[in-house]
C-alpha positions as CSV (number, residue, x, y, z in Angstrom):
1,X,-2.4,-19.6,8.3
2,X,0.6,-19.1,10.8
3,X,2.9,-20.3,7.6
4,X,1.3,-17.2,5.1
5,X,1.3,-14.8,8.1
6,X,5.2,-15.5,8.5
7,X,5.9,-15.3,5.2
8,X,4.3,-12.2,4.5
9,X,6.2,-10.6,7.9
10,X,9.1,-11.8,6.2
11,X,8.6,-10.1,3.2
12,X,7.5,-6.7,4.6
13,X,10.4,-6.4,7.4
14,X,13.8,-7.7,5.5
15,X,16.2,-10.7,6.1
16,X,17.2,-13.7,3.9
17,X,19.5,-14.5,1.7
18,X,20.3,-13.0,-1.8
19,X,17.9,-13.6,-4.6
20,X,18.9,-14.9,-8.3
21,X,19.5,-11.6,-10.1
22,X,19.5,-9.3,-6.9
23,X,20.3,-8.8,-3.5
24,X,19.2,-7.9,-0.3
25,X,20.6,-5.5,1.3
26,X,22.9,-4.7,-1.4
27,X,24.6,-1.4,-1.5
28,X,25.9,-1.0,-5.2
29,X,29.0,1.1,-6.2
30,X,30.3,2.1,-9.7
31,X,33.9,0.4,-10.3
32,X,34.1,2.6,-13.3
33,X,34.3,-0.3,-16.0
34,X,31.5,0.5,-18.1
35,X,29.3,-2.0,-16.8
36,X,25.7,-2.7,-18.0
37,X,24.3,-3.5,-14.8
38,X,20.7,-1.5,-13.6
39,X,20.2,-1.6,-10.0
40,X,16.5,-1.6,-8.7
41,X,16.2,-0.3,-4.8
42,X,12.5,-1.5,-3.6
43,X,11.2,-2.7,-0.2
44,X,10.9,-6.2,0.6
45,X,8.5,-8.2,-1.8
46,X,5.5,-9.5,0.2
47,X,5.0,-12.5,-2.1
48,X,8.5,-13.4,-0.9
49,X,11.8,-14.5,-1.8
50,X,11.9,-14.9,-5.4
51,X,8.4,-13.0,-5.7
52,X,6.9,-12.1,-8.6
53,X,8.9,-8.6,-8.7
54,X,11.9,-10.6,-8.8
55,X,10.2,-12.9,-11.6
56,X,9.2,-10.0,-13.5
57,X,12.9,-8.3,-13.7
58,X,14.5,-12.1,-14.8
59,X,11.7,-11.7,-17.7
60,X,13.3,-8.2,-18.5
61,X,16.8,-9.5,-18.8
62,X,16.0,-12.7,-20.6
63,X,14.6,-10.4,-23.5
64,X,17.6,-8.4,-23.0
65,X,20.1,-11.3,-23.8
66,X,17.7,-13.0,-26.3
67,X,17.9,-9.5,-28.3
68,X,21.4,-8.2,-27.5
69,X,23.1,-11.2,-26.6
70,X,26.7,-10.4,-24.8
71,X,25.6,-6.5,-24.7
72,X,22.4,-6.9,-23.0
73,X,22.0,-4.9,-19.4
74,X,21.3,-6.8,-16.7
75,X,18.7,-6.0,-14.0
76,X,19.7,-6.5,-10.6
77,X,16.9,-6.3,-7.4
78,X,18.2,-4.8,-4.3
79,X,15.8,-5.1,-1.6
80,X,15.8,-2.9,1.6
81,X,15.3,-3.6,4.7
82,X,13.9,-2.0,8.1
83,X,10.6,-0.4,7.9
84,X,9.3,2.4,5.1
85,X,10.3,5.6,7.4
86,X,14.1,3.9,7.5
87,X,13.7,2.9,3.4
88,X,12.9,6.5,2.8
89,X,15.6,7.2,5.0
90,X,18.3,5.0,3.4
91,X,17.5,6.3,-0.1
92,X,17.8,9.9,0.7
93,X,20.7,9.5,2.1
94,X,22.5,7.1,-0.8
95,X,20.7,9.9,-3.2
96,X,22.2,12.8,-2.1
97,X,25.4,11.7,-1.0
98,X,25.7,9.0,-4.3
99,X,27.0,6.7,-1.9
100,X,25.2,4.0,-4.0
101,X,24.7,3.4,-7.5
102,X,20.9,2.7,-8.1
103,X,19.2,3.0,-11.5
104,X,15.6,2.8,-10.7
105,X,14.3,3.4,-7.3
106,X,10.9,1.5,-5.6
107,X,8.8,4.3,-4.0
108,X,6.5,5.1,-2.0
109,X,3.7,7.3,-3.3
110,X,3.8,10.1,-0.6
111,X,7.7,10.1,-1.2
112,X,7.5,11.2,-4.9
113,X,7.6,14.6,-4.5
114,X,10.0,14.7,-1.8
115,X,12.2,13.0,-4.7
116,X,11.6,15.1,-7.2
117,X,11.6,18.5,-5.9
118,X,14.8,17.8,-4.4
119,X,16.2,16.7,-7.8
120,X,17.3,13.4,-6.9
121,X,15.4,11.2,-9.6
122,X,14.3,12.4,-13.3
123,X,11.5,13.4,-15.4
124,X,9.9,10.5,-17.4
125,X,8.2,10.2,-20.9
126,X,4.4,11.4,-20.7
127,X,3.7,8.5,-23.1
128,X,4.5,6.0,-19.4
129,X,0.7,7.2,-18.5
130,X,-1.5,6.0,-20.3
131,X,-5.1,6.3,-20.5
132,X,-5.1,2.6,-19.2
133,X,-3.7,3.7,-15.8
134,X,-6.3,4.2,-13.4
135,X,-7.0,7.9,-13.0
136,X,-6.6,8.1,-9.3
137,X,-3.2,6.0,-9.6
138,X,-1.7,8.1,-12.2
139,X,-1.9,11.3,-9.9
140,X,0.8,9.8,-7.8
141,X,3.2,9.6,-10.7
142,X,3.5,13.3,-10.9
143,X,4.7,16.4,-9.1
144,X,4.5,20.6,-10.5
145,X,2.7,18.7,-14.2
146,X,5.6,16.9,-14.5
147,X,6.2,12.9,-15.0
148,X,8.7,11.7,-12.5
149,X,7.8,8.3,-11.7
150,X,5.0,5.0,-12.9
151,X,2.5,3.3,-11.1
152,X,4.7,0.4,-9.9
153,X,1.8,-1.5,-8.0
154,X,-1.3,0.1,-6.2
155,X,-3.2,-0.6,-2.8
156,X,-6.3,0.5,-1.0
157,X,-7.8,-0.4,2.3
158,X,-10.8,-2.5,2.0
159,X,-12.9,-3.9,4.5
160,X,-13.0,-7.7,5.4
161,X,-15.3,-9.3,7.6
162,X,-17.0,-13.1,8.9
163,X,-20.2,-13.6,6.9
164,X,-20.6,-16.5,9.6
165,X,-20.4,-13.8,12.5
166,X,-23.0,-12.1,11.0
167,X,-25.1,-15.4,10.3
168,X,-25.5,-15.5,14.8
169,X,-26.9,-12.0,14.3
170,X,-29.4,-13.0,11.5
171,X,-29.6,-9.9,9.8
172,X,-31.1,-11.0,7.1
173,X,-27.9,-10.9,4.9
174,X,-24.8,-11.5,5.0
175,X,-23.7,-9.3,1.7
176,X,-22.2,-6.0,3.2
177,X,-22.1,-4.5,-0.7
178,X,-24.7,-1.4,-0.7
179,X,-25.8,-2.4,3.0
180,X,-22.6,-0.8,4.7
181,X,-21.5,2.7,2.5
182,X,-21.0,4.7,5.7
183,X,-19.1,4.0,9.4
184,X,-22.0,4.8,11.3
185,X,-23.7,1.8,8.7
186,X,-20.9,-0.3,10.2
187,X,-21.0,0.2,13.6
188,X,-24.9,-0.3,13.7
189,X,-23.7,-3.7,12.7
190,X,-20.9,-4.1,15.2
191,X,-23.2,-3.1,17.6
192,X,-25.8,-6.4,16.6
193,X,-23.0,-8.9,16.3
194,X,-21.8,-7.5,20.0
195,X,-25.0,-8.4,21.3
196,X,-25.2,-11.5,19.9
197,X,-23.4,-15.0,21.4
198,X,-20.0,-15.0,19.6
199,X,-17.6,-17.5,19.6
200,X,-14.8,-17.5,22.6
201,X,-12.2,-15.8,20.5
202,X,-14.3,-12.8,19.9
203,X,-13.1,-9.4,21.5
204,X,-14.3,-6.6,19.7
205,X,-15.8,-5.7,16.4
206,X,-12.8,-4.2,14.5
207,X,-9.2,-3.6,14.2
208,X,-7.1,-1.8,11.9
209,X,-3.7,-0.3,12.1
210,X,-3.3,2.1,15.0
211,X,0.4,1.5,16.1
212,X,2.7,5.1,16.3
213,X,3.7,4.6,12.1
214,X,2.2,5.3,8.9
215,X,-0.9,3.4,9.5
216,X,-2.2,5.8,12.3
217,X,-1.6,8.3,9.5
218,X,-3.3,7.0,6.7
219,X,-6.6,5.9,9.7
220,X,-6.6,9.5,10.1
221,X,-6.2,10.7,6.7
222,X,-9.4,8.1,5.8
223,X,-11.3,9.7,8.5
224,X,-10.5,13.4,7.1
225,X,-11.7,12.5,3.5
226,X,-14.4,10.6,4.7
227,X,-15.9,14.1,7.0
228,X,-15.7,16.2,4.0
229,X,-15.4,16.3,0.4
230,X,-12.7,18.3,0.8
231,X,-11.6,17.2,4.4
232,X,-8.4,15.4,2.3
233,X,-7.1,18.5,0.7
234,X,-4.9,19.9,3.2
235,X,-2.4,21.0,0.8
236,X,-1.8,23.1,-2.5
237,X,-0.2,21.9,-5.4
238,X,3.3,23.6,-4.5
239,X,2.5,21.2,-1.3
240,X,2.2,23.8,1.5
241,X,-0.7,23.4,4.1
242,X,-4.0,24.9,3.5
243,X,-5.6,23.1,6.4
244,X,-7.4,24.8,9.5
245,X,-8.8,24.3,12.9
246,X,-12.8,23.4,11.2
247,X,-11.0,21.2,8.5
248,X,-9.5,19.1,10.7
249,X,-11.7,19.0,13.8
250,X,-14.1,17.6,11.5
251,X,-11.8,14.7,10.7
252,X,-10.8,13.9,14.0
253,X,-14.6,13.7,15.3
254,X,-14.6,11.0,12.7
255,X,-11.6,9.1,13.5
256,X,-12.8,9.1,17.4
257,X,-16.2,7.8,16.0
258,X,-14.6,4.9,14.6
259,X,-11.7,4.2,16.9
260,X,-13.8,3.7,19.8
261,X,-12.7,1.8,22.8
262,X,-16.1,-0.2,22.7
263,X,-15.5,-1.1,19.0
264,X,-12.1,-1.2,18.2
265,X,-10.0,-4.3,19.3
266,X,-6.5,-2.8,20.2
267,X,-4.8,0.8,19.3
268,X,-1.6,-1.5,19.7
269,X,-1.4,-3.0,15.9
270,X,0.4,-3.0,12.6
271,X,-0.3,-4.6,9.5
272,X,0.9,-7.6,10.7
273,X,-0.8,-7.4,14.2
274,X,-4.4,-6.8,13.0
275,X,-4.4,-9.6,10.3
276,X,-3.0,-12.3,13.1
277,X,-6.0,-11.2,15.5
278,X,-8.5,-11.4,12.3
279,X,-7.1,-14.5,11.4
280,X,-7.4,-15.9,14.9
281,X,-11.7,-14.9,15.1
282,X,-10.6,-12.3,17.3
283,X,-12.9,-9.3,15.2
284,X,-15.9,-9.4,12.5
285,X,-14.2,-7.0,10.4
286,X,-10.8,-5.5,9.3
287,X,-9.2,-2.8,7.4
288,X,-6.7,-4.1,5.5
289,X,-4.9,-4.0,2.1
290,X,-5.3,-6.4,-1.2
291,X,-2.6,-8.6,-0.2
292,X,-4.1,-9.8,2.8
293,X,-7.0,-11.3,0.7
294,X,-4.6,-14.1,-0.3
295,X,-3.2,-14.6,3.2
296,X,-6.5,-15.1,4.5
297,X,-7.9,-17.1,2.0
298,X,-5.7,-20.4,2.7
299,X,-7.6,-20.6,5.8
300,X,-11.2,-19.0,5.5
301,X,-13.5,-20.6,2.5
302,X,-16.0,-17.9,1.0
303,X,-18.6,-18.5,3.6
304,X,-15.9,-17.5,6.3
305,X,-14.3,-15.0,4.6
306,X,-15.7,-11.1,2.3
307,X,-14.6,-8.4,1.6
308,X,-16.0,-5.0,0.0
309,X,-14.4,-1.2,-0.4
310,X,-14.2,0.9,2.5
311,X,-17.4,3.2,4.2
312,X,-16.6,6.2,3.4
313,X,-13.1,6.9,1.4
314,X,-10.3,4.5,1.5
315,X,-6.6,5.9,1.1
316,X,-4.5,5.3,-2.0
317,X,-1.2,3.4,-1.4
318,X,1.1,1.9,-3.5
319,X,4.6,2.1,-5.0
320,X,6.3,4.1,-8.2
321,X,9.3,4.0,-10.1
322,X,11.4,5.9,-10.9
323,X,15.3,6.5,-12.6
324,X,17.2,8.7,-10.3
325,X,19.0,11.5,-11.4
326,X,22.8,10.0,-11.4
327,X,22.2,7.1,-13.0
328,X,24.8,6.5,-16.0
329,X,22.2,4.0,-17.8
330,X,19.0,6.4,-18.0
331,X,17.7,5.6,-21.4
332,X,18.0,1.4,-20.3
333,X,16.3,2.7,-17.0
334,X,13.2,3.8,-18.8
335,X,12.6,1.1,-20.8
336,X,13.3,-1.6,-17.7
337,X,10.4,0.5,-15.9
338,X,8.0,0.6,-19.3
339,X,8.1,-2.9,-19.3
340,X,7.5,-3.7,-15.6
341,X,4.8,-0.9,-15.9
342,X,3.3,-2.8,-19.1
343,X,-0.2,-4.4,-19.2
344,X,1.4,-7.7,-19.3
345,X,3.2,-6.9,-16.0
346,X,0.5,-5.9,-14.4
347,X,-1.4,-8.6,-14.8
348,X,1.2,-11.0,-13.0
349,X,1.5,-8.4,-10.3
350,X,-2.8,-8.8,-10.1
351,X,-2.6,-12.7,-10.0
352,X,0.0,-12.6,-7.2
353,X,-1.8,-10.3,-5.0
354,X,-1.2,-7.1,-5.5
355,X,-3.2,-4.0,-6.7
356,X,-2.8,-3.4,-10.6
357,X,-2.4,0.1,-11.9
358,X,-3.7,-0.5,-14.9
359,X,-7.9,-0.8,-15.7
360,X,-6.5,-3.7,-18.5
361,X,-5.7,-6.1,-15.6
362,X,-9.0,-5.9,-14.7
363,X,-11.1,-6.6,-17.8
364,X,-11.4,-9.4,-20.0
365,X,-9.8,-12.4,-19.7
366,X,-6.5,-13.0,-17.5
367,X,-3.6,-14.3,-20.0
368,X,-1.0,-14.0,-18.3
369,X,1.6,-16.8,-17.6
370,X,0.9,-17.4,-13.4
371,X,4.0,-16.7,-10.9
372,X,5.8,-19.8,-9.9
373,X,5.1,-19.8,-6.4
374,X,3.4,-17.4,-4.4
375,X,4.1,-16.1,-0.7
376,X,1.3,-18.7,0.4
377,X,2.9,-21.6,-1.4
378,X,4.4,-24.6,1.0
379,X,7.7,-24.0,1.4
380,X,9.7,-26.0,-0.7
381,X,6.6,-27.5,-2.7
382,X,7.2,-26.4,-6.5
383,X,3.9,-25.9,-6.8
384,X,0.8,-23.0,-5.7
385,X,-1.2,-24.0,-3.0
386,X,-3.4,-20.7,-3.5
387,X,-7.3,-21.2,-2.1
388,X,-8.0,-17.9,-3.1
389,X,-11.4,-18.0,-5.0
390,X,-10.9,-16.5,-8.9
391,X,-13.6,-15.5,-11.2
392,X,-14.3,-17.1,-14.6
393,X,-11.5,-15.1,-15.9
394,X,-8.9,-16.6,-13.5
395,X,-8.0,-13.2,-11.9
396,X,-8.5,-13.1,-8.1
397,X,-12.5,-13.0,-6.9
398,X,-12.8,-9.1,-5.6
399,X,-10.5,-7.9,-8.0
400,X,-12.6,-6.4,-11.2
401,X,-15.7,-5.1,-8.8
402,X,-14.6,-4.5,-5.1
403,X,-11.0,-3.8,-5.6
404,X,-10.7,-1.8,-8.8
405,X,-14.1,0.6,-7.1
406,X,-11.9,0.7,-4.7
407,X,-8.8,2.2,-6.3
408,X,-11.1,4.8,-8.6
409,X,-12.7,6.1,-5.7
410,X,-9.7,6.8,-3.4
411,X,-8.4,9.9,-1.7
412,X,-4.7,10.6,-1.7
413,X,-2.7,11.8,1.0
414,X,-1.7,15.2,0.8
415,X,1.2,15.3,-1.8
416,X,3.8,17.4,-1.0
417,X,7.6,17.2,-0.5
418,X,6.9,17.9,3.5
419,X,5.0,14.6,3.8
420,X,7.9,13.1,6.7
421,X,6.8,16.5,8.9
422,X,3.1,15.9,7.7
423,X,2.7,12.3,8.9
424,X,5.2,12.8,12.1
425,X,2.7,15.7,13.0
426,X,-0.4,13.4,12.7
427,X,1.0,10.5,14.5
428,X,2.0,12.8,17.5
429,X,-1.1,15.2,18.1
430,X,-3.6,12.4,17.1
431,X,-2.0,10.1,20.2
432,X,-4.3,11.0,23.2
433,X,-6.9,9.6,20.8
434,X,-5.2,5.9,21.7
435,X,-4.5,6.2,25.2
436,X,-0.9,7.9,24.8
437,X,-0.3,11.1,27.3
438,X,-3.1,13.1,28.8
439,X,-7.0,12.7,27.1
440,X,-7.5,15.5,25.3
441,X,-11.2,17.0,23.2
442,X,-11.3,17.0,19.9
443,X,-11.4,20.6,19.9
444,X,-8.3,20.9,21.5
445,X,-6.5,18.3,19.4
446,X,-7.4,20.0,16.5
447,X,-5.7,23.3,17.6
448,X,-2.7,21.2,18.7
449,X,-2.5,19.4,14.9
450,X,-3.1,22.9,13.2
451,X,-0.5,24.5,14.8
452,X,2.1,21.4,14.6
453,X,1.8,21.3,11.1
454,X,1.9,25.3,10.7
455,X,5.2,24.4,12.8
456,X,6.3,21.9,10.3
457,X,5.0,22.8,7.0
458,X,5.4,26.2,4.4
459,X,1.5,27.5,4.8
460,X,0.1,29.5,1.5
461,X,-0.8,33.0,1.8
């Protein structure tokens, strides 16, 4: 487990050497020759060096060659490193200034419209959405009715937990599907397996991801949907804040609800953080994304080891592509993103862990060749070492019920090109929530947020 853990760190924070066909922390600039090369900016690929993303633009340029031959373009992966607030960061800044050369850029999903209302990356063929994207996925992909980017790969948080915790509680099942569709269904459980004898290890009944970034922001935003119908919608479609005091005081009763010191293992943790305590027995349960289905699975066997959608509403995640709006090889651009976007694609991407955008990937049988080697794979083996349990169709176990539900039932966050003030509000007012500064009621830490992001944001009307 410590082996998939540090691989998959690896992946998501940057370092290494420079991949076949790309590079890491490349910074492309024209020499004015004419070249033919496409550069693709992305984050770091959690399946690792040589990932499937990387496995998937070699495929690209090998049809190239084999139908051009010496005039063939030539995809190139340059991988970023730092976290998402300093990606975002580093492609603004090479965007507007042109200080680097990039083709196709990797992004996040609440960064679209920041893109595309600033002009820096281009309007796309309508024909790239498909009625085989997943609804809820294919409203990322576009900003004022226009197409500026495609589903790249998805995520959603889902909820994994100890079926053999819950054994020492004998609740009389073990199967959380239709037993746990609310939090207050959850923590009537947490509460049982905290009265019951636990193993050592055992601290608290949940973690998730806390820690002052993006998934404090995405906690809250979960909690906000989840309080309301509407309690997600806190902007318009020109992306200006619609919110108020009741909207968001709802929300925030929720998240304190859930976050409770007597539940909730640590306010302290990341990603990586809160699947090492998992991992180490610490909890019964844990929101997480897709990937970390894989991670845990080399260690956990199916009776050790489930996982079903979110109570309440999960938040969407994912990445797009898209061409920027300099690039000299536009047309090339497209068609390198149609085919990484393609059914065929997506399928790989599903096999190697991470959330397909397209309903095809989920039906049916799985045909796709498999990636070489995976981010849990031995080092240096040659060959998968994957545990994770697959269905009869070979795709991974949770993938066509839990995780595609998943995915079609999940609220966005709030898309607008203001998301960086948005999120930076959320993660500062929400702190006296998690011990930072003085306590505060929820009341009053909904007047603070309302008037932060009045602060921060254009408001309508």
């Amino acid at each position: 487990m410590v082996l998939a853990l540090s691989l998959l760190a690896a992946g998501c924070t940057g370092g290494g050497d420079e991949a076949d066909g790309g590079g890491q922390g490349v910074v492309p600039t024209s020499d004015g020759s004419g070249s033919r090369d496409i550069f693709v900016a992305s984050g770091r690929d959690v399946t690792g060096k040589g990932g499937v993303r990387q496995q998937l633009i070699d495929g690209w340029n090998a049809e190239q060659r084999a139908a051009n031959g010496a005039g063939a373009y030539r995809a190139h992966l340059v991988e970023l490193s730092g976290s998402a607030d300093q990606q975002r960061s580093q492609l603004l800044g090479a965007l507007q200034s042109g200080s680097a050369d990039y083709d196709v850029v990797n992004l996040d999903v609440t960064w679209v419209p920041e893109f595309a209302a600033a002009g820096l990356v281009r309007t796309l063929s309508d024909d790239l959405l498909d009625d085989d994207v997943i609804d809820s996925v294919a409203r990322t992909a576009r900003w004022n009715g226009d197409v500026y980017s495609v589903p790249f790969n998805s995520d959603v948080g889902l909820l994994y937990y100890r079926p053999d915790y819950l054994r020492k509680v004998d609740l009389g099942y073990t199967d959380l599907r239709g037993k746990v569709k609310t939090w207050s269904d959850l923590e009537k459980v947490i509460n049982d397996v905290d009265r019951a004898e636990m193993p050592p290890e055992y601290k608290a009944g949940w973690t998730t991801q806390l820690k002052d970034y993006e998934g404090r922001t995405v906690n809250a935003v979960e909690a906000f949907a989840s309080s309301d119908d509407d309690g997600a919608t806190l902007t318009d479609d020109e992306g200006r804040y619609t919110g108020n005091k009741a909207k968001l005081l709802s929300g925030i009763s929720d998240l304190r609800t859930r976050t409770a010191r007597a539940l909730t293992l640590t306010y302290k943790a990341d990603e990586a953080g809160s699947l090492a305590d998992f991992a180490a027995g610490k909890t019964a349960f844990l929101r997480h994304w897709p990937y970390a289905y894989g991670a845990l699975s080399q260690t956990f066997d199916e009776s050790q080891l489930q996982v079903v959608p979110l109570p309440g509403k999960a938040v969407l995640g994912g990445q797009n592509l898209a061409v920027t709006r300099d690039s000299p090889h536009a047309g090339a651009a497209q068609d390198l993103i149609r085919f990484l976007t393609g059914k065929n694609s997506q399928c790989r991407l599903l096999h190697a862990g991470f959330a397909a955008t397209r309903t095809s990937a989920y039906k049916g049988k799985l045909t796709c060749p498999e990636p070489r080697q995976t981010a849990t794979s031995p080092a240096g083996s040659g060959e998968s070492a994957d545990r994770m349990p697959h269905d009869e169709q070979g795709r991974p176990a949770y993938a066509s019920g839990t995780l595609l539900d998943a995915l079609r039932g999940a609220a966005l966050r709030p898309r607008t090109p203001y998301y960086g003030a948005f999120t930076q509000a959320v993660r500062t007012e929400l702190a006296p929530l998690f011990g930072e500064g003085q306590p505060k009621s929820n009341e009053e830490l909904a007047e603070d947020l309302d008037a932060a992001l009045r602060r921060a944001m254009p408001t309508a009307g």
